[in-house]
N, C-alpha and C positions, 0 to 999 in steps of 0.2 A: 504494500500500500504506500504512495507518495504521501511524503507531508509536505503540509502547506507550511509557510511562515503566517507570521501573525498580520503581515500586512498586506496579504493575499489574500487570507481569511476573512478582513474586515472587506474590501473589495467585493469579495463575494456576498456576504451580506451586503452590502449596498446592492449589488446588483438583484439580488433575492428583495430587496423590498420595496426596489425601486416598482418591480412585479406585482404586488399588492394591491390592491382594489379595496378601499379604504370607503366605508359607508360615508356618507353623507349624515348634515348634523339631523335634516328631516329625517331619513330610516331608521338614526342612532334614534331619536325622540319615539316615534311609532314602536319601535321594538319593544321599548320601554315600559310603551304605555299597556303593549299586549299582554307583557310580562304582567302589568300589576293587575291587568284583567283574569288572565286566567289564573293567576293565585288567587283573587279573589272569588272567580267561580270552586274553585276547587276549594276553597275553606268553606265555603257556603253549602258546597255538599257533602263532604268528611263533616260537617256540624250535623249536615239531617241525618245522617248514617250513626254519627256516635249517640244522638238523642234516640233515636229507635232502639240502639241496640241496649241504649242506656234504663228505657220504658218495657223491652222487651226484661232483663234480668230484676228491674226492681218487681214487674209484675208475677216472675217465678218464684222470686224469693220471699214477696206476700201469698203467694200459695203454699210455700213449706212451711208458716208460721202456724 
């Protein structure tokens, strides 16, 4: 395997980023906003699911009294 020197290496990463396709500040914002949508879908339904399963075991548990 060839080695590089250390001012080859950075060369290369320049050129490796110069490659990059770098979102836009709009996509970065929208992505953003998806993210806090769908955590918030998704808490809002892991809530109806632990409330059920939470109505489901207290109503077992007042039948074994």
């Amino acid at each position: 395997m060839a080695k590089t020197t250390p001012l080859e290496f950075i060369k290369q990463v320049r050129t490796e980023t110069a490659k990059v396709v770098w979102p836009t500040g709009r996509e970065t914002v929208m992505t953003g906003v998806m993210v806090v949508i769908m955590t918030t879908v998704l808490a809002v339904f892991f809530l109806g699911v632990d409330s059920f399963f939470n109505a489901v075991v207290k109503l077992l548990l007042s039948l074994a009294r």
